[in-house]
C-alpha positions, 0 to 999 in steps of 0.5 A: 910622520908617515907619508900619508899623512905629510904636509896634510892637516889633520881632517877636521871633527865631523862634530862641530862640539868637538871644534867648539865647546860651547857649540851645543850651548849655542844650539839650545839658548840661541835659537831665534826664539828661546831667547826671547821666550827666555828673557820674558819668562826670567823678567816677568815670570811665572805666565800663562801662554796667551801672555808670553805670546802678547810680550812676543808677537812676531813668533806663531803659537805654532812656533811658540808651542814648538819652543816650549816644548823644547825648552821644557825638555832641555830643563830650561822651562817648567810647564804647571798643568792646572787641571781646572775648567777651563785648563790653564797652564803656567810656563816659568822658568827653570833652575837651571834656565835661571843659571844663564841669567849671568851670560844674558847680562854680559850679552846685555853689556856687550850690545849696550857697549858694542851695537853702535861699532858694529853698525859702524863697521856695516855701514863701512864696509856696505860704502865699501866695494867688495867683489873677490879677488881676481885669479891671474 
């Protein structure tokens, strides 16, 4: 070792990927709103925006459209433009949007085995003081 780089650590990886590979997979599937834009698209099907938007009512067609449109250009969604009067347009999931059904289901096990601790641990640790520890 040199001198300059005793009792240092090693500088961390500027790209969080680099510190956890699943990180970018993160950033794509669990956004606030691809999961559930997902989840819908995987359980109901092929649907026309109005519908997908009635099944998720809290998001803005603003917001929704924004999703879309990035999930369309990750591969996860396919949009089908049917050029009649009045247009409709059918979203669907993809292939590969399909291929995360198996983490979407260990995720569904995992809340239906766990939710409960964790609010069990939240209302421990809110009965709790936490204040930081005093420096003499």
């Amino acid at each position: 070792m040199s001198e300059t780089t005793v009792g240092r650590r090693p500088a961390a990886p500027a790209d969080p990927a680099a510190a956890c590979p699943i990180a970018p997979v993160v950033d794509i599937v669990f956004s606030r709103w691809t999961t559930p834009i997902l989840w819908c698209l995987h359980r109901f099907g092929r649907q026309r925006f109005v519908e997908l938007h009635r099944r998720i009512p809290a998001v803005t067609p603003k917001v929704l459209t924004q999703r879309l449109r990035q999930l369309e250009r990750d591969g996860l969604v396919v949009r089908t433009y049917h050029p009649e009067v009045p247009p409709r347009v059918e979203y669907e999931i993809s292939d590969l949007g399909l291929s995360l059904a198996p983490l979407f289901a260990g995720l569904a096990h995992w809340a239906a085995d766990n939710l409960d601790r964790v609010e069990d641990a939240r209302r421990a640790y809110d009965a709790t003081e936490h204040r930081p520890a005093r420096r003499g």
